[in-house]
Every structure is written in structure tokens, then in C-alpha cells.
Backbone as ProteinMPNN parsed JSONL, in Angstrom:
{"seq_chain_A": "XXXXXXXXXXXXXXXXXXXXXXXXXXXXXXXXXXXXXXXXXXXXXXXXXXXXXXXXXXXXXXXXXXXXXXXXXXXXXXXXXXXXXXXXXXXXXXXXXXXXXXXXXXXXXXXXXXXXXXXXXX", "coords_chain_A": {"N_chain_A": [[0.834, -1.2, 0.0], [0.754, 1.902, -0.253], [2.204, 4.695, 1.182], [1.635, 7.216, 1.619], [-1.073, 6.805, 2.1], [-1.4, 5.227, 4.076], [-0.081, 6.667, 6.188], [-2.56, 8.789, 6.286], [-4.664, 7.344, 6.837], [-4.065, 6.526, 9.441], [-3.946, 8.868, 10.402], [-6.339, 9.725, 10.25], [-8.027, 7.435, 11.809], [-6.443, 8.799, 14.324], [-7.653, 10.984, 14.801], [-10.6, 10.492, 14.617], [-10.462, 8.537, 16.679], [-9.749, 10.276, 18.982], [-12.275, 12.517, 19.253], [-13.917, 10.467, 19.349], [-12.937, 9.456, 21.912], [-12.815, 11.9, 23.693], [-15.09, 14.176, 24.566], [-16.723, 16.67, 23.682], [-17.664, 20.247, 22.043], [-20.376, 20.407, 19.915], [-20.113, 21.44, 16.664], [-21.89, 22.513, 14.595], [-21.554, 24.518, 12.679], [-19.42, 25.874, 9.957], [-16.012, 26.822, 10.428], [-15.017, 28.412, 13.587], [-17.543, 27.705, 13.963], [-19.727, 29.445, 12.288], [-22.254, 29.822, 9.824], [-23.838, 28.036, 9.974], [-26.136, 25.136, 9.885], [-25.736, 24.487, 7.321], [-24.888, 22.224, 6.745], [-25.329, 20.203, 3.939], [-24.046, 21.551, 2.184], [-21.299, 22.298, 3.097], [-20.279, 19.428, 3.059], [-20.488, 18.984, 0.221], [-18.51, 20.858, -0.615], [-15.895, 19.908, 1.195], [-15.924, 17.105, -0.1], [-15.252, 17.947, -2.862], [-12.934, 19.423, -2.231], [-11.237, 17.327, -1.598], [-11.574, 15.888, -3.591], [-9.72, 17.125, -5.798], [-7.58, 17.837, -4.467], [-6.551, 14.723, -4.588], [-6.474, 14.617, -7.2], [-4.486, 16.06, -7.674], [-2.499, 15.188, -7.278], [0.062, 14.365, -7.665], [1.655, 16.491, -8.162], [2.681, 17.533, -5.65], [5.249, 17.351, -3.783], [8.404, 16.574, -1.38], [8.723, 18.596, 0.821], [5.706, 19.636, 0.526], [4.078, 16.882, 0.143], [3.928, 16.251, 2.399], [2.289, 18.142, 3.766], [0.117, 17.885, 2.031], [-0.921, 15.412, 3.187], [-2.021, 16.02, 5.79], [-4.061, 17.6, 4.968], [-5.725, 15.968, 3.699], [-6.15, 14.018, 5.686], [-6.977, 16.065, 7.733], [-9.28, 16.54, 5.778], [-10.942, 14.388, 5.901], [-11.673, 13.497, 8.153], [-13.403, 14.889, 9.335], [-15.265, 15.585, 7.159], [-15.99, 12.681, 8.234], [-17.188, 13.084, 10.697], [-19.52, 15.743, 9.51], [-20.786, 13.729, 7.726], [-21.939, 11.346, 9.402], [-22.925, 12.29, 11.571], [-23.682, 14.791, 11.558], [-22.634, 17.004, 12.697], [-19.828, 18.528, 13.538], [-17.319, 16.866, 15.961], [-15.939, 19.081, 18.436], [-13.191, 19.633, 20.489], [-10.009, 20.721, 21.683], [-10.028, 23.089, 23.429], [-8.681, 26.43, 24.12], [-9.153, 28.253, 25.775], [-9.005, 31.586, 24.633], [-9.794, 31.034, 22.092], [-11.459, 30.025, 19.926], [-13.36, 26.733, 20.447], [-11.515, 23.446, 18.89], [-10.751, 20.847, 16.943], [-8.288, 18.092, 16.194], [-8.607, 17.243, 13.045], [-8.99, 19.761, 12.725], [-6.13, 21.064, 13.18], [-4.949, 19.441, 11.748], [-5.674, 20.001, 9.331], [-4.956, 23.3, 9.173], [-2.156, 23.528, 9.708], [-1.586, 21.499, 7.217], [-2.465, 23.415, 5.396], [-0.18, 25.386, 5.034], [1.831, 24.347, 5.117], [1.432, 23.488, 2.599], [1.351, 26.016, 1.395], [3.934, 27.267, 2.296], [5.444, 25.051, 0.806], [4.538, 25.541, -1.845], [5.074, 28.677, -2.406], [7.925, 28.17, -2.1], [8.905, 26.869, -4.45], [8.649, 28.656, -6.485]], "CA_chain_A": [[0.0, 0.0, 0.0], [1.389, 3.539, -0.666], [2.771, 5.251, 2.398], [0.962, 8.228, 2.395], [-2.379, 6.359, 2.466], [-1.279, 4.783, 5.406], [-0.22, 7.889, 7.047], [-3.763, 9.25, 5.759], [-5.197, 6.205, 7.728], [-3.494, 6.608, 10.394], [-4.378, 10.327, 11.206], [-7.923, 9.84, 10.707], [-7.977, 7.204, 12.818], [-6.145, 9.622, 15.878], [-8.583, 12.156, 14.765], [-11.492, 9.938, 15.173], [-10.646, 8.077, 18.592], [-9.845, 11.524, 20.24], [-13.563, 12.67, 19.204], [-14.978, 9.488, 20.56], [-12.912, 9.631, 23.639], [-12.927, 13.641, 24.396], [-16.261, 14.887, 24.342], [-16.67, 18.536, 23.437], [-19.067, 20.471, 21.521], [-20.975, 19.73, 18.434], [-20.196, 22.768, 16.097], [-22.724, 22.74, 13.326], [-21.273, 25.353, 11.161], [-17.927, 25.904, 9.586], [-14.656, 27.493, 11.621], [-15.57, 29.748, 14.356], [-19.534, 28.476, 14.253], [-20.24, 30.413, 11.491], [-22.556, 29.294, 8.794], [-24.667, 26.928, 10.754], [-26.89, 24.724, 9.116], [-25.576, 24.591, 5.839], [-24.627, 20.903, 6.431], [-24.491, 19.798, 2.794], [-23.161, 22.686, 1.233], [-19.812, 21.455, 4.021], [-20.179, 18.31, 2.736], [-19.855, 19.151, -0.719], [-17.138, 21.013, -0.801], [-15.31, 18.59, 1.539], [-16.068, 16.432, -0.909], [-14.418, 18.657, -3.928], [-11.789, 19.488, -1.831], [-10.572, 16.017, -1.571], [-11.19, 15.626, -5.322], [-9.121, 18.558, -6.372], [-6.525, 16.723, -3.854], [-6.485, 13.609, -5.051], [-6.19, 14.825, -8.86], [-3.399, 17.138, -7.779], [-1.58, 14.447, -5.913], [1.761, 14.018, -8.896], [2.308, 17.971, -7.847], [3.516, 17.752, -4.385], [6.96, 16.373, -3.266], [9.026, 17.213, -0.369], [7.624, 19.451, 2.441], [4.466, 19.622, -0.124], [3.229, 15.848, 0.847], [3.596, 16.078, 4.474], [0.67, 19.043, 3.925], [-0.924, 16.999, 1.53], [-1.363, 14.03, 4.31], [-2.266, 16.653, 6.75], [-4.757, 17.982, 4.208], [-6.286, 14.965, 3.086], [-6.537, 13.451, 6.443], [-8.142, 16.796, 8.493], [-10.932, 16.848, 5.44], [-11.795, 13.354, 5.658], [-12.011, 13.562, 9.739], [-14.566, 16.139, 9.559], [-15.814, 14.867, 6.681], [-16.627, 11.522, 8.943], [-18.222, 13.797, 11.634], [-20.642, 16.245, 8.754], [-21.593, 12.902, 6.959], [-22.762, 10.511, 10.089], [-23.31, 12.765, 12.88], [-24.384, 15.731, 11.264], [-22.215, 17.972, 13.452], [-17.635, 18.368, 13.781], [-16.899, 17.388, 17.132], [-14.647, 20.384, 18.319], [-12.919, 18.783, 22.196], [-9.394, 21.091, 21.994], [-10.28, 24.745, 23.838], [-7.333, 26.814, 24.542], [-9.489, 29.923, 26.309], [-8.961, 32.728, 23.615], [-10.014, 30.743, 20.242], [-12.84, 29.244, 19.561], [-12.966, 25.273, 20.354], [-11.675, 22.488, 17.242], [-10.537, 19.551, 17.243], [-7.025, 17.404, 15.61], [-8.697, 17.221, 11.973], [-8.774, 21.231, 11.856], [-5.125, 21.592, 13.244], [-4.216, 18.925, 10.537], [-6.2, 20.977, 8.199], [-4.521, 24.161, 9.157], [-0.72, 22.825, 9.115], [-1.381, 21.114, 5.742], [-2.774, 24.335, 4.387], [0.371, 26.545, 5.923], [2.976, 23.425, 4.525], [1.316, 23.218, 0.969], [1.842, 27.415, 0.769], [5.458, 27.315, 2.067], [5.847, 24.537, -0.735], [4.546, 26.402, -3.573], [5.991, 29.7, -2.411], [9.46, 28.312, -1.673], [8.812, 26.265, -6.108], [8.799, 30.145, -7.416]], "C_chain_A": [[0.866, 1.247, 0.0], [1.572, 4.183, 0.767], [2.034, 6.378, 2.688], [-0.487, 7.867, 2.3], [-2.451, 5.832, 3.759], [-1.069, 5.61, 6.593], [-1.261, 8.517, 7.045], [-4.432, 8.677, 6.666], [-4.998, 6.688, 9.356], [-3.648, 8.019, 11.065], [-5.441, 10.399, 11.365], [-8.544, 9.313, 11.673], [-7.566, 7.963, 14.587], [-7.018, 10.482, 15.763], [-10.245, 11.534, 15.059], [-12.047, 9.293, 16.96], [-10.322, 9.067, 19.397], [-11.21, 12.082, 20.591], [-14.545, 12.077, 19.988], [-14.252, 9.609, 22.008], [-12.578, 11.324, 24.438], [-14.019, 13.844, 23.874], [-16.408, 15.795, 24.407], [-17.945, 19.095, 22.743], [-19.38, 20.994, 19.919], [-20.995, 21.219, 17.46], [-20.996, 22.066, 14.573], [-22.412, 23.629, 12.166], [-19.746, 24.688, 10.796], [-16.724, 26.188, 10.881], [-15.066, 28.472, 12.388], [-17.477, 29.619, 14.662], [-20.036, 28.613, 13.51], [-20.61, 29.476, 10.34], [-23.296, 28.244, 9.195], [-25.64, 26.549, 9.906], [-27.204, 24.846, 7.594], [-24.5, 23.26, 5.763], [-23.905, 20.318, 5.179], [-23.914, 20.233, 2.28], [-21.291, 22.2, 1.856], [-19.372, 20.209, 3.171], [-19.946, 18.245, 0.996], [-18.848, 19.819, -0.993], [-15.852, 20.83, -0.376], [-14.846, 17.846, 0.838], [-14.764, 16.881, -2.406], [-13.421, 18.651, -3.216], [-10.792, 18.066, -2.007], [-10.553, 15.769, -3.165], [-10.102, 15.938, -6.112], [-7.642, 17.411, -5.621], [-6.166, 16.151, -4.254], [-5.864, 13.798, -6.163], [-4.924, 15.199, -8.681], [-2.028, 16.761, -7.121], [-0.128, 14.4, -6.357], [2.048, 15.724, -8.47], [2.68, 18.085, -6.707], [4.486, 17.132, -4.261], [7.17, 17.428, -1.907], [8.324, 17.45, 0.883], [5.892, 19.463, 2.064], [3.566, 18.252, 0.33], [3.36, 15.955, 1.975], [2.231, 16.985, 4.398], [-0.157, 18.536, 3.027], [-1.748, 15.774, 2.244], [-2.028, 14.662, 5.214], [-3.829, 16.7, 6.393], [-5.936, 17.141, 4.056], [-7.155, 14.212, 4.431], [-7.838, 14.369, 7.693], [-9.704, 16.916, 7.545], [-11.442, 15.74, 5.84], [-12.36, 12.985, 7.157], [-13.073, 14.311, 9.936], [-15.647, 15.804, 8.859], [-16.86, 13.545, 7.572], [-17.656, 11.929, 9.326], [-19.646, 14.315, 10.719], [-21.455, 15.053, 8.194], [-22.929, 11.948, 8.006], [-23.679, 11.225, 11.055], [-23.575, 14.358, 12.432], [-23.658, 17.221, 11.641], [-20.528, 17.579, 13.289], [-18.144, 18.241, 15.337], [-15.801, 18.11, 17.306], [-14.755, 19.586, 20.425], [-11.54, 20.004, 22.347], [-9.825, 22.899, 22.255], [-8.994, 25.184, 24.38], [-7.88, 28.445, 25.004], [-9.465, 31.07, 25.332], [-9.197, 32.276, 22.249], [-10.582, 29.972, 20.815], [-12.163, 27.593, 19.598], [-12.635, 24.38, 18.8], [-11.111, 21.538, 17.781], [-9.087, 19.265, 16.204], [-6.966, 17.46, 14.342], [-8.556, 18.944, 11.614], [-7.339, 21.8, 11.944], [-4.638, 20.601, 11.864], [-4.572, 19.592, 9.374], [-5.186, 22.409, 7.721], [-3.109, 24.138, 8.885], [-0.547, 22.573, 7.997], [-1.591, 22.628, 5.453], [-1.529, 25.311, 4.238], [1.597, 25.338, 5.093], [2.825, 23.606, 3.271], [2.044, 24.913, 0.445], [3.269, 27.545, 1.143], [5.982, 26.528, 0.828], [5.859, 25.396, -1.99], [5.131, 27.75, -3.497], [7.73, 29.756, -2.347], [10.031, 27.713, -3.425], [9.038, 27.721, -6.685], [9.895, 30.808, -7.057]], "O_chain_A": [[1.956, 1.064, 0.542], [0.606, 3.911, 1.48], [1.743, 6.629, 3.858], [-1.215, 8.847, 2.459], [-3.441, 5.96, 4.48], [-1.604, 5.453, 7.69], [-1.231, 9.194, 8.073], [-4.928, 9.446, 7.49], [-5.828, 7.115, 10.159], [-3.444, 8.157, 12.271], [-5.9, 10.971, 12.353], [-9.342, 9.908, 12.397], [-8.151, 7.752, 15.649], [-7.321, 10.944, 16.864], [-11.01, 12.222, 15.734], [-12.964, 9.377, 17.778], [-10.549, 8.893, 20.595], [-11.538, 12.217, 21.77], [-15.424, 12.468, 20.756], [-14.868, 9.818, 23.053], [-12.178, 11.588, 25.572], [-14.089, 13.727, 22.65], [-16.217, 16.165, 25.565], [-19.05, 18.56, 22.823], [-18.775, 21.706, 19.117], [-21.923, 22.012, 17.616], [-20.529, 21.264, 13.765], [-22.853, 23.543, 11.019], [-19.167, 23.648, 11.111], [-16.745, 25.739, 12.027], [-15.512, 29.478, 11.837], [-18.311, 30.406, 15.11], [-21.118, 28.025, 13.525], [-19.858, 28.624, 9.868], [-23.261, 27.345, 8.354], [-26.113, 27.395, 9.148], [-28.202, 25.114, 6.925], [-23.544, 23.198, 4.99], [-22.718, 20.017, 5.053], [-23.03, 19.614, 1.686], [-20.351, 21.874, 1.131], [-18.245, 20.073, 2.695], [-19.177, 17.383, 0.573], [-18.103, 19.263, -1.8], [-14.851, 21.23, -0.97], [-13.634, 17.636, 0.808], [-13.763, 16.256, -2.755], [-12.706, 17.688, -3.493], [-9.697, 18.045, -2.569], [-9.536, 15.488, -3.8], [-9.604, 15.196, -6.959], [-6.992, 16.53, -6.183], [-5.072, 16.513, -4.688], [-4.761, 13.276, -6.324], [-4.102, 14.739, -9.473], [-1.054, 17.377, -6.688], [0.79, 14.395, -5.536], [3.245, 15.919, -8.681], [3.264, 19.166, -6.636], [4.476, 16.051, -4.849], [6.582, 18.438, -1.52], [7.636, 16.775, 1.649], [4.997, 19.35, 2.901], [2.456, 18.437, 0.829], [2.401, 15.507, 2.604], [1.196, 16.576, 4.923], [-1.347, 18.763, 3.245], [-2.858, 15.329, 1.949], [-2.879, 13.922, 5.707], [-4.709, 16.158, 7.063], [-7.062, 17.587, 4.274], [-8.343, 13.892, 4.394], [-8.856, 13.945, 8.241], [-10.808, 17.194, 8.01], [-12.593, 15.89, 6.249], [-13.357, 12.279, 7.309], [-13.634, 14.193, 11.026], [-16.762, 15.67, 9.363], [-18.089, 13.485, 7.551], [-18.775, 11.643, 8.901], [-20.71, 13.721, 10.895], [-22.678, 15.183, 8.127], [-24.128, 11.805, 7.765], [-24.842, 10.918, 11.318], [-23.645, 15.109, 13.405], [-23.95, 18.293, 11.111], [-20.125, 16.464, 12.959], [-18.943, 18.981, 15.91], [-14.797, 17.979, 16.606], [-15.668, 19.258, 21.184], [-11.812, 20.592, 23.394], [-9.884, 23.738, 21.356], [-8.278, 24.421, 25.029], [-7.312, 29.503, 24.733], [-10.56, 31.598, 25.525], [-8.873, 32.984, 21.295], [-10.405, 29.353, 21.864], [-11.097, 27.199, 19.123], [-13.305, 24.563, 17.784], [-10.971, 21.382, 18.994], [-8.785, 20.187, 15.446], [-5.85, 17.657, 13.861], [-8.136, 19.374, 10.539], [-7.016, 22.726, 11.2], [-3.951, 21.141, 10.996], [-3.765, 19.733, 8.456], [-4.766, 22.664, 6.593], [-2.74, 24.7, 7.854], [0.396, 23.1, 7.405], [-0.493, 23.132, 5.216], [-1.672, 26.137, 3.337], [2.297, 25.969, 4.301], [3.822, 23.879, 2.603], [2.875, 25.098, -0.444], [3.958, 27.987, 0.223], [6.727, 27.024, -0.017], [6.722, 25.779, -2.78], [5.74, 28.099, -4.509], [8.52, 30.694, -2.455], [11.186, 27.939, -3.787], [9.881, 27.707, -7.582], [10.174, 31.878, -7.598]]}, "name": "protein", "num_of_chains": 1, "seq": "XXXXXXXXXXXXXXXXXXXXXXXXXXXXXXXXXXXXXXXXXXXXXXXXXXXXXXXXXXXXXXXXXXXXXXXXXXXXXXXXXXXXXXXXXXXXXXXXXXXXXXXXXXXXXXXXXXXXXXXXXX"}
């Protein structure tokens, strides 16, 4: 099996069993809350996102796949949550920012790795 599927695996999984075993609270929108009850609209472009991903997978190397694994693995964690349970569980609060959870820091890292990649390619 391909290594970064397994690392893919393997984060969703830590991003899943923290959810089930930290209980926190059920954010219905996007980041911050915001956008509540716009469920599928999440879920489709979740969805794209990962598409776009996937397609775009022969363009990363280097520092670029580590934020591609990041990437791949915080949509599909959230993903899990919007598809079954309707809601992200969000369990990490740090007092001054809004609660999230492991899939949005992997989210945020990948997104912050992929732009050092392509800014450090030019």
C-alpha cells in the first residue's frame, strides 16, 4: 500500500478516537460556528476538496506531501463527523479561540505546509 495512504489512515484514525474519547461540543457550522446549518453545502465542498486533492496528488513532493497528508486526512475527519453525525466534534479549547478539534489543526498545518511549498517552487 502507498505510504501516504497509510499515514492518511493513520491520522484519521487519531482524529477519530480523540472525538470518541474527548467529548466537546458539536459545532454545526464551519470554523468559528459560522454558517450553521448549511450541512451539505460542508459536505460538498469537503467532498471537492478532496477531489481537487487527489487529482493534484503528482504535484507535491518534499515538504508539499507532508501538507498533503495533513490535508487529506483533516478533510476526511470532519468529513466523517458532517456525513454521520451531522455535526464536527470540536474537544481542543485553549481559552482565547474558539474550540476544534485534531482534523482542523491537521487541516490548518497542511494548508500553511502546501503554501510554504509552492511559495518556496517560485
Amino acid at each position: 500500500m502507498d505510504r501516504l495512504f497509510i499515514s492518511s489512515l493513520w491520522l484519521i484514525v487519531l482524529d477519530q478516537l480523540s472525538k470518541h474519547i474527548i467529548h466537546g461540543t458539536k459545532n454545526y457550522g464551519a470554523a468559528f460556528g459560522i454558517l450553521q446549518g448549511y450541512r451539505i453545502i460542508f459536505i460538498i465542498i469537503g467532498l471537492a476538496a478532496l477531489w481537487i486533492l487527489i487529482y493534484n496528488k503528482k504535484h507535491f513532493h518534499d515538504l508539499g506531501i507532508y501538507g498533503y497528508v495533513l490535508l487529506i486526512s483533516g478533510t476526511i475527519g470532519n468529513l466523517i463527523d458532517r456525513i454521520f453525525l451531522g455535526y464536527v466534534r470540536d474537544f481542543i479549547n485553549v481559552g482565547f479561540w474558539p474550540s476544534f478539534n485534531l482534523a482542523d489543526t491537521f487541516n490548518t498545518i497542511g494548508v500553511f505546509l502546501i503554501i510554504i511549498y509552492f511559495w518556496e517552487k517560485t
